[in-house]
N, CA, C and O atoms as a GROMACS GRO file, in nm:
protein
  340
    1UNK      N    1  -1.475  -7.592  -5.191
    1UNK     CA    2  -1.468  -7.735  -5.215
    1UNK      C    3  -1.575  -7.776  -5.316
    1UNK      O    4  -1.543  -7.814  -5.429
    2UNK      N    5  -1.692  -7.770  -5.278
    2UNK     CA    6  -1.828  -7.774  -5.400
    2UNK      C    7  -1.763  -7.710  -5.543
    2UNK      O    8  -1.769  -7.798  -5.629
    3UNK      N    9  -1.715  -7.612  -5.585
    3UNK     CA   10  -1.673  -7.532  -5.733
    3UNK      C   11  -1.539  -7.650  -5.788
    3UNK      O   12  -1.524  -7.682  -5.906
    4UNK      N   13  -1.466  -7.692  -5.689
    4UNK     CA   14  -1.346  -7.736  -5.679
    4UNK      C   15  -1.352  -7.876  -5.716
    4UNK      O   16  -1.244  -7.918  -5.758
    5UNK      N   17  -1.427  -7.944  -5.714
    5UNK     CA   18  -1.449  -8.112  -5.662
    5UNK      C   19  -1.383  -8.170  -5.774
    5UNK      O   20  -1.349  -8.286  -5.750
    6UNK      N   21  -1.355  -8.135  -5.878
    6UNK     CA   22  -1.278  -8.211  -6.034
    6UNK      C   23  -1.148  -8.170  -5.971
    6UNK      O   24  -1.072  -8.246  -5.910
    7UNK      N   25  -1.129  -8.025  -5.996
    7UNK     CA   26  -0.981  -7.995  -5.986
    7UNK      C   27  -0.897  -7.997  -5.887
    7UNK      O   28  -0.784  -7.950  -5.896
    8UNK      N   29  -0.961  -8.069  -5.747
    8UNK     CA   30  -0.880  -8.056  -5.698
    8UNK      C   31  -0.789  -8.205  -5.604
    8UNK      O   32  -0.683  -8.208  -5.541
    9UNK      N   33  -0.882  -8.301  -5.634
    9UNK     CA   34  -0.828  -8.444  -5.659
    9UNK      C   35  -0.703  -8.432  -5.777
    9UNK      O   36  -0.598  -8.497  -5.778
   10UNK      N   37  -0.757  -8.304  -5.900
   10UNK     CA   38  -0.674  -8.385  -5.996
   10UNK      C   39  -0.489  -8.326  -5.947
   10UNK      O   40  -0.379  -8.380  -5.966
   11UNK      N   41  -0.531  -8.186  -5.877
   11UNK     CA   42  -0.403  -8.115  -5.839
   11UNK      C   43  -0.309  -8.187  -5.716
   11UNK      O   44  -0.191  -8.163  -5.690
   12UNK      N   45  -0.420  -8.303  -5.635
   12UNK     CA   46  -0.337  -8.377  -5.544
   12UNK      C   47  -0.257  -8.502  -5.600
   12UNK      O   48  -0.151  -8.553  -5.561
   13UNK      N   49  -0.345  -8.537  -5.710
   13UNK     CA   50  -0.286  -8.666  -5.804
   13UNK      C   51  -0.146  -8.601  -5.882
   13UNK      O   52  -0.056  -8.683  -5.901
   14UNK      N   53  -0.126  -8.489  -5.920
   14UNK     CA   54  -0.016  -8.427  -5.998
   14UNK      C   55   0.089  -8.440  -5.892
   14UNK      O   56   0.194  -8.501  -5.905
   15UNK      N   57   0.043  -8.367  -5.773
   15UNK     CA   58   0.198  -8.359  -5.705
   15UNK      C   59   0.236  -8.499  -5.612
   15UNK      O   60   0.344  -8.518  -5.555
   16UNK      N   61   0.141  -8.574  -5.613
   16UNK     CA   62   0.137  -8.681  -5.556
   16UNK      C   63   0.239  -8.793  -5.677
   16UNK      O   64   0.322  -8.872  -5.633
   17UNK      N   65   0.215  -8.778  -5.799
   17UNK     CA   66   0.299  -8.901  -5.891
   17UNK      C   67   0.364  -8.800  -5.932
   17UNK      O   68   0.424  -8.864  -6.019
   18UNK      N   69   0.424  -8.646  -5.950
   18UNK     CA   70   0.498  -8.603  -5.954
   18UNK      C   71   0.640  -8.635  -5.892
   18UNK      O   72   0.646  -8.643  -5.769
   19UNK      N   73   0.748  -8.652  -5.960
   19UNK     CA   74   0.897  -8.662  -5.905
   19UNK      C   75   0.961  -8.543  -5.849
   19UNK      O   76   1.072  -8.503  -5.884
   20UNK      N   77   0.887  -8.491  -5.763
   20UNK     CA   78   0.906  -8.362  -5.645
   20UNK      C   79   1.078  -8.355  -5.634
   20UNK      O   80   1.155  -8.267  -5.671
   21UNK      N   81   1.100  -8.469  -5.576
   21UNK     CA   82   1.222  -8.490  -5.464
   21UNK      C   83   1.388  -8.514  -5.632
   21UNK      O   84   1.500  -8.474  -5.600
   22UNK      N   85   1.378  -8.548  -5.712
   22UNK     CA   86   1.425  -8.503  -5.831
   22UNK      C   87   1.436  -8.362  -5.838
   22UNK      O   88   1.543  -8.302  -5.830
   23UNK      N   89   1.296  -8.294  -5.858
   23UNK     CA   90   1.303  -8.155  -5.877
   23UNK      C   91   1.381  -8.075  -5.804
   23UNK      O   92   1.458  -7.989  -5.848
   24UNK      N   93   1.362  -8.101  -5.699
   24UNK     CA   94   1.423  -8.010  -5.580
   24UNK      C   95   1.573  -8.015  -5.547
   24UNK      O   96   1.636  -7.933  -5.480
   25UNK      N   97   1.627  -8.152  -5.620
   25UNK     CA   98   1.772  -8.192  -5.622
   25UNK      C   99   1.805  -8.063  -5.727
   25UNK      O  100   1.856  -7.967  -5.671
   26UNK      N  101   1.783  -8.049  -5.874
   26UNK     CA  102   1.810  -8.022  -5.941
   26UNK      C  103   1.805  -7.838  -5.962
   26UNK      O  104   1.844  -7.771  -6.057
   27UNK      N  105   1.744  -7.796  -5.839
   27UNK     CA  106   1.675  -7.606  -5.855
   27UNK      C  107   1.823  -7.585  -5.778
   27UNK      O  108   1.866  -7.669  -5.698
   28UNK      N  109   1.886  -7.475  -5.810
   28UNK     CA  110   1.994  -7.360  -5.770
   28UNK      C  111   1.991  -7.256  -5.694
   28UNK      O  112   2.083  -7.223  -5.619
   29UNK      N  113   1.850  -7.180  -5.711
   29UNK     CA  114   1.769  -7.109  -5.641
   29UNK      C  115   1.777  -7.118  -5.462
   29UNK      O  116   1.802  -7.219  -5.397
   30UNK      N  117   1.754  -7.000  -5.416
   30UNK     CA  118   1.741  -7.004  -5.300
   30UNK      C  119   1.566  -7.082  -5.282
   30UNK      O  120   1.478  -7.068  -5.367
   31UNK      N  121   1.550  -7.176  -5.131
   31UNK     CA  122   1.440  -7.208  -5.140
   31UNK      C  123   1.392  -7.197  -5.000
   31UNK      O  124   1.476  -7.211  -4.912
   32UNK      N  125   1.277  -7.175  -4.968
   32UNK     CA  126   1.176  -7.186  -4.875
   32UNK      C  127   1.092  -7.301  -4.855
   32UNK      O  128   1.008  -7.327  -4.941
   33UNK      N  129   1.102  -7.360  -4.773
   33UNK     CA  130   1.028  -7.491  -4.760
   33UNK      C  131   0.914  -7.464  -4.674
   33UNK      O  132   0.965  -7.468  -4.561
   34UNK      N  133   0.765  -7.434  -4.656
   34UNK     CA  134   0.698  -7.392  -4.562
   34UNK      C  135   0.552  -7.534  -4.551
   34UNK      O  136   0.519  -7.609  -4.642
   35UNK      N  137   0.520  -7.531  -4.477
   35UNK     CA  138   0.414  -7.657  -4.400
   35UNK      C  139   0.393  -7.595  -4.314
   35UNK      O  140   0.451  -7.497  -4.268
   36UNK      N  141   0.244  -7.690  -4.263
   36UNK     CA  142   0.156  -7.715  -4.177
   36UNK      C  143   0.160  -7.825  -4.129
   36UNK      O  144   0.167  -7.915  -4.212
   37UNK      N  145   0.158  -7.867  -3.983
   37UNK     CA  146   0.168  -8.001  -3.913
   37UNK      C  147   0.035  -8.073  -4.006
   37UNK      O  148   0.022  -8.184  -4.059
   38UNK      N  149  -0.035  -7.980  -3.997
   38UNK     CA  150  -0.206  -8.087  -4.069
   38UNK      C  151  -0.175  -8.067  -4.195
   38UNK      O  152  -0.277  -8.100  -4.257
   39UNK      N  153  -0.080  -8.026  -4.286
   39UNK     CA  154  -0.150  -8.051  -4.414
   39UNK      C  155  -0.115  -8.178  -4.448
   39UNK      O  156  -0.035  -8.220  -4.365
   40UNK      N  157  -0.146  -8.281  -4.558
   40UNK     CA  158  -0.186  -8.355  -4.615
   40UNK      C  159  -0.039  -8.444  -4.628
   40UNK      O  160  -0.025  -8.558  -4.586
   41UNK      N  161   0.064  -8.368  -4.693
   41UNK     CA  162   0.233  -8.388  -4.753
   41UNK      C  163   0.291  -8.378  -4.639
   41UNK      O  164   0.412  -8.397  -4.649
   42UNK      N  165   0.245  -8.348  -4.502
   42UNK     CA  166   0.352  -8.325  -4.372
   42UNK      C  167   0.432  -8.417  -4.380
   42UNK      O  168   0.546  -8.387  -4.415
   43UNK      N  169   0.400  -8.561  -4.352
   43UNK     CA  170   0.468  -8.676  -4.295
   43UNK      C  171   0.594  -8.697  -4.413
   43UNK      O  172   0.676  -8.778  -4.370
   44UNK      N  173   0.622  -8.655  -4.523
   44UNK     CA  174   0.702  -8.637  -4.582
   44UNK      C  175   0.752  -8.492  -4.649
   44UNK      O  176   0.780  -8.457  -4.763
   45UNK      N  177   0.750  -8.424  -4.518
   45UNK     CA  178   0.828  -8.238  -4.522
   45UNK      C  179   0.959  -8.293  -4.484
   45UNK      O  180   1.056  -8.247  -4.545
   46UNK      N  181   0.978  -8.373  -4.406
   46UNK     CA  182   1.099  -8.372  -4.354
   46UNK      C  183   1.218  -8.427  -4.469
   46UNK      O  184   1.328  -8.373  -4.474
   47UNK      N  185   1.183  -8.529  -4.550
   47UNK     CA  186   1.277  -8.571  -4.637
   47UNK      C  187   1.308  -8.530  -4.739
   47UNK      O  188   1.404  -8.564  -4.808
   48UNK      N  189   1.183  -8.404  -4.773
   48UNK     CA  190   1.232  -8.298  -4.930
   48UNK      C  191   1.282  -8.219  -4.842
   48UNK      O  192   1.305  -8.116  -4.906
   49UNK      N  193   1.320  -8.198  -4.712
   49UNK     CA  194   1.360  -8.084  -4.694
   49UNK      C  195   1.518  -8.107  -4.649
   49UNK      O  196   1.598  -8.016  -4.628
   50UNK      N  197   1.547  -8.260  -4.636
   50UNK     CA  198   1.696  -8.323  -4.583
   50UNK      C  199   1.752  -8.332  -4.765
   50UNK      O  200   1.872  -8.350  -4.785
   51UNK      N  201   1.672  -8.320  -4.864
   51UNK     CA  202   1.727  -8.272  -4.988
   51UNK      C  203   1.789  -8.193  -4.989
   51UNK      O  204   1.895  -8.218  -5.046
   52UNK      N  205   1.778  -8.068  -4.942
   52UNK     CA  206   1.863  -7.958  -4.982
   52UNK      C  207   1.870  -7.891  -4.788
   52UNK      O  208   1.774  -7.836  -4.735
   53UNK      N  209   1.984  -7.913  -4.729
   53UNK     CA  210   1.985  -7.866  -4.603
   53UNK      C  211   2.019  -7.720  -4.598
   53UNK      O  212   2.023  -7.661  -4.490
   54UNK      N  213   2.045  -7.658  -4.712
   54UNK     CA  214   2.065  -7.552  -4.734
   54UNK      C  215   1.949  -7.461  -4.725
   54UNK      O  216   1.959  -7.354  -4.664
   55UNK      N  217   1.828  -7.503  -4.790
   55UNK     CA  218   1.693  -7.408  -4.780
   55UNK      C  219   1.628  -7.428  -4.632
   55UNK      O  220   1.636  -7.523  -4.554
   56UNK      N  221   1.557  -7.302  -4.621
   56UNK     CA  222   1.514  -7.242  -4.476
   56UNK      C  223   1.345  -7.333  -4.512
   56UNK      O  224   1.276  -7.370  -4.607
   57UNK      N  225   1.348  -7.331  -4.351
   57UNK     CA  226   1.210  -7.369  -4.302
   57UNK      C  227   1.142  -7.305  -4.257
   57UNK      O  228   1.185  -7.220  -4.178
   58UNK      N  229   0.976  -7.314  -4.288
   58UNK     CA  230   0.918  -7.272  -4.198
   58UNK      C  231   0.790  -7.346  -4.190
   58UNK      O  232   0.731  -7.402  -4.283
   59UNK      N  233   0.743  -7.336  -4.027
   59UNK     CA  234   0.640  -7.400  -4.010
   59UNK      C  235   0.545  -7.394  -3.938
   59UNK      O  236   0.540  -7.457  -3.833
   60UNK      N  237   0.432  -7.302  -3.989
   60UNK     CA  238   0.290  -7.191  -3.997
   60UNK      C  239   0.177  -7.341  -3.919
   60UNK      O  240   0.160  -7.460  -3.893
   61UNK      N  241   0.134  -7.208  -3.919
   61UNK     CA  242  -0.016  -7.318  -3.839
   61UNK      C  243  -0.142  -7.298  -3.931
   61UNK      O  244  -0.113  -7.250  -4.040
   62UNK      N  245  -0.284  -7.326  -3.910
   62UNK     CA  246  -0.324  -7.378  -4.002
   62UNK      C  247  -0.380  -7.548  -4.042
   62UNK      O  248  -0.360  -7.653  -3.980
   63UNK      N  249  -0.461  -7.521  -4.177
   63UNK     CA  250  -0.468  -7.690  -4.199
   63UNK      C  251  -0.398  -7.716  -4.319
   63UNK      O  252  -0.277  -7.737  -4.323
   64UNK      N  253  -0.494  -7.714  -4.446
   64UNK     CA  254  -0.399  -7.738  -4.572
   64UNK      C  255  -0.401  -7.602  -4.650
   64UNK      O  256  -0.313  -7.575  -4.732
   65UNK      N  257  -0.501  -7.519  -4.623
   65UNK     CA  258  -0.518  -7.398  -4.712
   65UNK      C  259  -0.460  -7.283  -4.567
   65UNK      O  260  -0.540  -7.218  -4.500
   66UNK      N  261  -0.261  -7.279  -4.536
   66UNK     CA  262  -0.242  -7.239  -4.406
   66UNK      C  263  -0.284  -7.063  -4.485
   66UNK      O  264  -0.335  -6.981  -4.408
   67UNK      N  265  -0.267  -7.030  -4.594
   67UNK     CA  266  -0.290  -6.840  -4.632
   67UNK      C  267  -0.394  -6.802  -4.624
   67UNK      O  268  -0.408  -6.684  -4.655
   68UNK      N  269  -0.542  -6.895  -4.572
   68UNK     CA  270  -0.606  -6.860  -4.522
   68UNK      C  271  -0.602  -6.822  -4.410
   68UNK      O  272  -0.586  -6.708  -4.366
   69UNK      N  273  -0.622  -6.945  -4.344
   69UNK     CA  274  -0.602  -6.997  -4.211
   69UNK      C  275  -0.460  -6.939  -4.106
   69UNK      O  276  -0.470  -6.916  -3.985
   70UNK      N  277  -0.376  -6.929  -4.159
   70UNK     CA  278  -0.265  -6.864  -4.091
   70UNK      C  279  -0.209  -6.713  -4.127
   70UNK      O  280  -0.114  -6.659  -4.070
   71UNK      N  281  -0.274  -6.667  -4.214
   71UNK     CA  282  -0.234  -6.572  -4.315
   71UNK      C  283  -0.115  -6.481  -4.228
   71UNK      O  284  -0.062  -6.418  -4.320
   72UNK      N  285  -0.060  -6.449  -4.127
   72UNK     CA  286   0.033  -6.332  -4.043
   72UNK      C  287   0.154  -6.471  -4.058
   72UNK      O  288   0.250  -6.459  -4.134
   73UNK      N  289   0.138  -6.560  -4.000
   73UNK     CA  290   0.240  -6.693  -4.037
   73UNK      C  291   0.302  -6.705  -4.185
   73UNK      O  292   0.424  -6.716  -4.200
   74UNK      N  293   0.244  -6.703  -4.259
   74UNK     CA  294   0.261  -6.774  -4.398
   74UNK      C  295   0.346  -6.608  -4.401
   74UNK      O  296   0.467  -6.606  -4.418
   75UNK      N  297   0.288  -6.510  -4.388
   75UNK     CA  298   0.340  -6.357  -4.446
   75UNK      C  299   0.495  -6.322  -4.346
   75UNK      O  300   0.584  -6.239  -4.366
   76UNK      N  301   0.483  -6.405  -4.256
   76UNK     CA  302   0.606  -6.353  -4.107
   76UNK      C  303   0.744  -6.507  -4.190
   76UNK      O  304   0.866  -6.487  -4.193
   77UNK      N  305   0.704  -6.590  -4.222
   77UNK     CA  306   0.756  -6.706  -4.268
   77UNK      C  307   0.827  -6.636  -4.405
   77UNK      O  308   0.949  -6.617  -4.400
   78UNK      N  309   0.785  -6.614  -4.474
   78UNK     CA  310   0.814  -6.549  -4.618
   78UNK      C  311   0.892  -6.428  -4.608
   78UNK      O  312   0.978  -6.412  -4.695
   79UNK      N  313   0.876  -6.313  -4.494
   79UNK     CA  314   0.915  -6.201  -4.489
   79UNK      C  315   1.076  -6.268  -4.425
   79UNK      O  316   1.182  -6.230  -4.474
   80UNK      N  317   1.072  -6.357  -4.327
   80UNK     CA  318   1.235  -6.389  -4.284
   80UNK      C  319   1.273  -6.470  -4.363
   80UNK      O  320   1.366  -6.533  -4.311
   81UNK      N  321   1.251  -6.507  -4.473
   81UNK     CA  322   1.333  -6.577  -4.582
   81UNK      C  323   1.333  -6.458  -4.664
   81UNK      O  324   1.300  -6.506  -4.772
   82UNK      N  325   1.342  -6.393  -4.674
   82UNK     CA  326   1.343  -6.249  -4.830
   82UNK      C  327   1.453  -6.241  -4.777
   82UNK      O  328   1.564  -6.266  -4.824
   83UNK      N  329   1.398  -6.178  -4.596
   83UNK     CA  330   1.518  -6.090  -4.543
   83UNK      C  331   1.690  -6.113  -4.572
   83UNK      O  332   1.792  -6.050  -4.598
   84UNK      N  333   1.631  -6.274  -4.542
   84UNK     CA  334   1.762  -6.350  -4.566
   84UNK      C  335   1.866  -6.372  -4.656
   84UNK      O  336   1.963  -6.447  -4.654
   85UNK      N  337   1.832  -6.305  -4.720
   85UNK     CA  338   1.849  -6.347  -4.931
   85UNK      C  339   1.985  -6.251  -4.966
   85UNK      O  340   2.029  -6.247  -5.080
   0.00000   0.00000   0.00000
């Protein structure tokens, strides 16, 4: 957080006025939707993810940095969406 303190307001301001929910209309791609109850974007996982009812969920524990914090989750989450493919 101390090394971080510029860049990383500026990376919450990007996806924050970013047109996410556009984007995600528009990808073809298979998708993975993965969260944390605590991270930051939770309270709106549910409506990028009623975008495309087609892409898989998953939902790791953790806070906002869950590949730390959850790292066997984030890797068990990812491994049953490959599988899936």
């Amino acid at each position: 957080m101390a090394r971080n303190w510029r860049g990383r307001p500026q990376a919450y301001r990007a996806v924050s006025f970013h047109d996410s929910m556009a984007l995600v209309k528009k990808l073809t791609c298979p998708l993975l939707f993965m969260t944390t109850p605590e991270d930051f974007f939770y309270p709106s996982f549910a409506d990028v993810c009623a975008l495309r009812p087609d892409g898989k969920v998953a939902i790791v524990g953790g806070e906002n940095l869950p590949t730390l914090s959850d790292p066997r989750g984030v890797a068990a989450g990812i491994a049953k969406f490959l599988k899936g493919l």
